[in-house]
C-alpha positions as CSV (number, residue, x, y, z in Angstrom):
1,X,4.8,-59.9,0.0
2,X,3.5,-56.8,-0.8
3,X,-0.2,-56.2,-1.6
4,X,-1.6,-53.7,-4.3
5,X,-4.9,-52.4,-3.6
6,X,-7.2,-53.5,-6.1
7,X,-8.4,-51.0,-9.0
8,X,-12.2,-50.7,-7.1
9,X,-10.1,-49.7,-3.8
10,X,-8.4,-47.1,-5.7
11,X,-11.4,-45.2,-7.4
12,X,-12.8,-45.0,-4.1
13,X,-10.0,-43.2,-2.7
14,X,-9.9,-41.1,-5.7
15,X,-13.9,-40.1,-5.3
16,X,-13.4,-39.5,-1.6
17,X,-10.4,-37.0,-2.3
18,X,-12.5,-35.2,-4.6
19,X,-15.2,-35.3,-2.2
20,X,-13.2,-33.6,0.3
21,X,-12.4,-31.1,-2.5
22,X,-15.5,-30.4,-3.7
23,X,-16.7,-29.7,0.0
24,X,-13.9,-28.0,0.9
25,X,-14.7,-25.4,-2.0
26,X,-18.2,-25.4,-1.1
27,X,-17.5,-24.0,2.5
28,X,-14.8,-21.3,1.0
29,X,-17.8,-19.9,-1.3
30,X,-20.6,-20.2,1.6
31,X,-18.0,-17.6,3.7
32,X,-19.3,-14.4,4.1
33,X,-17.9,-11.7,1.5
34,X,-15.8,-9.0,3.6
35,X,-17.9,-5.5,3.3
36,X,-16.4,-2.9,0.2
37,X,-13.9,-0.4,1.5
38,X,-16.4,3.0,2.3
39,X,-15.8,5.9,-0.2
40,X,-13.9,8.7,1.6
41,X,-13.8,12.0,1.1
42,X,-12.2,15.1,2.6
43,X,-13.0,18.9,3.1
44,X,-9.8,20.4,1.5
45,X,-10.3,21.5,-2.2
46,X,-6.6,20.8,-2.9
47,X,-6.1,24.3,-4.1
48,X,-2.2,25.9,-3.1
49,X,-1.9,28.4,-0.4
50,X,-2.4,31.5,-1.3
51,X,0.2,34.1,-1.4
52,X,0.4,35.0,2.7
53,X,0.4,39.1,2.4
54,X,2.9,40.4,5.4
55,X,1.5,41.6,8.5
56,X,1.1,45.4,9.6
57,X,3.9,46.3,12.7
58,X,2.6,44.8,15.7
59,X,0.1,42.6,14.1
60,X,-1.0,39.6,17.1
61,X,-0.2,35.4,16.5
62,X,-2.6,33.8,16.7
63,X,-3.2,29.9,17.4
64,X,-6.0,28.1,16.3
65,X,-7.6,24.9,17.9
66,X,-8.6,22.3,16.4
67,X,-11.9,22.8,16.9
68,X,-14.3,20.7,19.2
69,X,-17.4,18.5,18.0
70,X,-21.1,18.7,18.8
71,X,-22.3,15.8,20.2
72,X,-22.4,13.0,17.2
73,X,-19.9,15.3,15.4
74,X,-16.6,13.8,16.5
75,X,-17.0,10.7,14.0
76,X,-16.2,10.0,10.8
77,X,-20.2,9.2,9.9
78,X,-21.2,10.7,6.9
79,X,-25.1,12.4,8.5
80,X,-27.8,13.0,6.5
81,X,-31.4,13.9,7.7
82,X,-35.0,13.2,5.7
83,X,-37.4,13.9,8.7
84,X,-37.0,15.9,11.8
85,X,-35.2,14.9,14.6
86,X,-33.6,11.9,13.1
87,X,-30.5,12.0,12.0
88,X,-29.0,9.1,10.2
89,X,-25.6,8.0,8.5
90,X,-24.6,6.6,4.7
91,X,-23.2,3.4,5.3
92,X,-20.8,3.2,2.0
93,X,-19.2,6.4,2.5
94,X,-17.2,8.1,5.2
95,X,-15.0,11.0,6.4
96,X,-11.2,10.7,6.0
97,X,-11.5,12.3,9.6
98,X,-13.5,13.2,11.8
99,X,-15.1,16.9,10.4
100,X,-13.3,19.1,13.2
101,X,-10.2,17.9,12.6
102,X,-10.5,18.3,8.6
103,X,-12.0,21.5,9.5
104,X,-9.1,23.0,11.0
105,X,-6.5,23.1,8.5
106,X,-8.7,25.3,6.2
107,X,-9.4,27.6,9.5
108,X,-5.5,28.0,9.6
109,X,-5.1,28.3,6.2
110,X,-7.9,30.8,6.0
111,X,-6.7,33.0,8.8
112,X,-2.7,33.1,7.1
113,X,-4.2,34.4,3.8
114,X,-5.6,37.7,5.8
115,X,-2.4,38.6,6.5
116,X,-3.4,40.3,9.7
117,X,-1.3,38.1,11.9
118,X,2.2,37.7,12.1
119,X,1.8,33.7,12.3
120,X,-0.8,31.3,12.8
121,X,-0.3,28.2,14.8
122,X,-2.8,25.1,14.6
123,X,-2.6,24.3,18.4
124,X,-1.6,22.3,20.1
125,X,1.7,23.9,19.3
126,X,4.9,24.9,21.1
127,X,4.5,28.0,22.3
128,X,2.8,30.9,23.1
129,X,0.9,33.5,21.0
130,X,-1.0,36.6,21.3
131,X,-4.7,35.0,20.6
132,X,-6.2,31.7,20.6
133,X,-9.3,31.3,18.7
134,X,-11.7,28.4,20.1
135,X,-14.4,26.9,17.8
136,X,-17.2,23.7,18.4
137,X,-18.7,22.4,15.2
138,X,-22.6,22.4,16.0
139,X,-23.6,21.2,12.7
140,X,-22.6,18.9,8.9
141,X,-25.4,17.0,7.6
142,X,-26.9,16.7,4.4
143,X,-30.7,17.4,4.5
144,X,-33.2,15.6,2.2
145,X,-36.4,17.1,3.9
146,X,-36.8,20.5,2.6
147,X,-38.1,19.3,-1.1
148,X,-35.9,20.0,-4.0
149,X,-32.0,19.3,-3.6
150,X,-30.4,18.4,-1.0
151,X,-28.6,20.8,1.0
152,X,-25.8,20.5,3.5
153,X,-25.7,23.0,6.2
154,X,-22.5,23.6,8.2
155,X,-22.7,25.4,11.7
156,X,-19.4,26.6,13.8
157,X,-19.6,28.6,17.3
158,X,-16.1,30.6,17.4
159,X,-14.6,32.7,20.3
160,X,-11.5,35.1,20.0
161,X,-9.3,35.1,23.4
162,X,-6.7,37.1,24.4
163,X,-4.4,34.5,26.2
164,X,-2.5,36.7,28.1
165,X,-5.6,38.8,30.1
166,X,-7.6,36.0,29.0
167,X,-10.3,38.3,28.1
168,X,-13.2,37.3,25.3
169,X,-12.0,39.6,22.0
170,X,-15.1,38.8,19.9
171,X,-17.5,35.7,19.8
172,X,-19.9,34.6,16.7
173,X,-21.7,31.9,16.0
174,X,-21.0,31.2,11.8
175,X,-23.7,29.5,9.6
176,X,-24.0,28.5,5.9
177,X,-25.9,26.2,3.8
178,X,-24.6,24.6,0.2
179,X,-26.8,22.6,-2.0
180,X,-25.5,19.6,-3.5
181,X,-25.3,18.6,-7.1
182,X,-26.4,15.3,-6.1
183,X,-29.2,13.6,-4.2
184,X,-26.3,11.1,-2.6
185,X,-23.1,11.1,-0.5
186,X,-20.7,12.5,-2.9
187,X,-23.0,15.4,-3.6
188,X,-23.0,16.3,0.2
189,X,-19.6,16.1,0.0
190,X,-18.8,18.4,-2.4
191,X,-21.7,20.9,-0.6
192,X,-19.8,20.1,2.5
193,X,-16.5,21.2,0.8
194,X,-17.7,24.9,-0.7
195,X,-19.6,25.3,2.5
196,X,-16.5,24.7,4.4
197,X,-13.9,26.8,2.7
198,X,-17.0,29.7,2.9
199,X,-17.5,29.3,6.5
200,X,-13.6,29.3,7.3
201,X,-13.0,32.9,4.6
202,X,-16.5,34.3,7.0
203,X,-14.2,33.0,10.1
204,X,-11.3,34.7,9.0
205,X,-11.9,37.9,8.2
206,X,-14.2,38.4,11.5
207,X,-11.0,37.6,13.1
208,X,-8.9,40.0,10.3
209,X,-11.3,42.9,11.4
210,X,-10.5,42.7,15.3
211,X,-7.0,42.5,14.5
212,X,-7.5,45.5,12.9
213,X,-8.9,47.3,15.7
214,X,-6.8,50.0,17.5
215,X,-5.3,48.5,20.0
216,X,-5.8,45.1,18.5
């Protein structure tokens, strides 16, 4: 014979299933929210290469390193700085890469629009050319301690080498500051941006003028 639970039996294992429902939900919504993807931005403007001009008879190739990073540089932090000596990071926002190697594109890009070379590599590249022009990034933050806007300040170190002699061509250290149309991240980033594409059209035609040289 086969016996039926009783109707009491029943509600109770209808409450405890709900129980184990009800507790189960509470421990999904006690879970820890995973963090909001960080806003990213880049250094690039998006603008199309300009027109590259051709290059005088003889003009050198020149390869362009990606360039190297200061110490706390070779991240893709986002620095800012309110007092001296500290430097700190936004923690919602962050580089697409780290700032050398957004940096270098706009270099190259820089550099072909002179037209004083007859190519420009970003190293490393297959092989050889005339010059090889070495950069560190000393410098990107955004500083909040001068009063006023903010303003990002972008320092580069660059040396010009002749890679066949190996000899030193030209050496200059490259510094520029942007203020930013806001007090936050975004602002520094679109400081960082103009001060960028200023530093690499500075870089450029330093490196346009010795190729100009005679004997360049």
């Amino acid at each position: 014979m086969t016996t039926r639970p009783s109707p009491a039996t029943g509600r109770r294992a209808a409450l405890a299933w709900l129980g184990m429902l009800g507790l189960a939900g509470c421990s999904a919504s006690l879970l820890p929210k995973p963090p909001a993807a960080p806003a990213l931005y880049g250094l690039d403007d998006g603008a199309p290469a300009p027109a590259r001009p051709p290059a005088p008879p003889g003009a050198p190739s020149l390869l362009v390193a990606v360039p190297r990073a200061a110490a706390g540089l070779d991240t893709r932090l986002m620095a800012y700085q309110r007092t001296p000596q500290r430097i700190e990071h936004f923690t919602a926002s962050e580089w697409l890469d780290a700032p050398p190697r957004l940096l270098a594109p706009l270099l190259v890009r820089a550099a072909e629009a002179t037209g004083a070379f007859r190519a420009v590599l970003l190293g490393p590249a297959a092989g050889s050319t005339s010059w090889r022009l070495d950069t560190e990034l000393l410098r990107l933050q955004q500083n909040f301690s001068a009063g006023g806007p903010s303003q990002v300040r972008l320092t580069l170190r660059a040396v010009l080498v002749d890679t066949a002699s190996r000899t030193v061509l030209g050496a200059r250290e490259f510094d520029t500051s942007q203020p930013a149309p806001s007090d936050d991240a975004a602002g520094g980033a679109a400081a960082a941006q103009r001060a960028a594409l200023q530093l690499a059209q500075a870089l450029a035609d330093f490196c346009a003028a010795l190729a100009a040289r005679p004997g360049g």
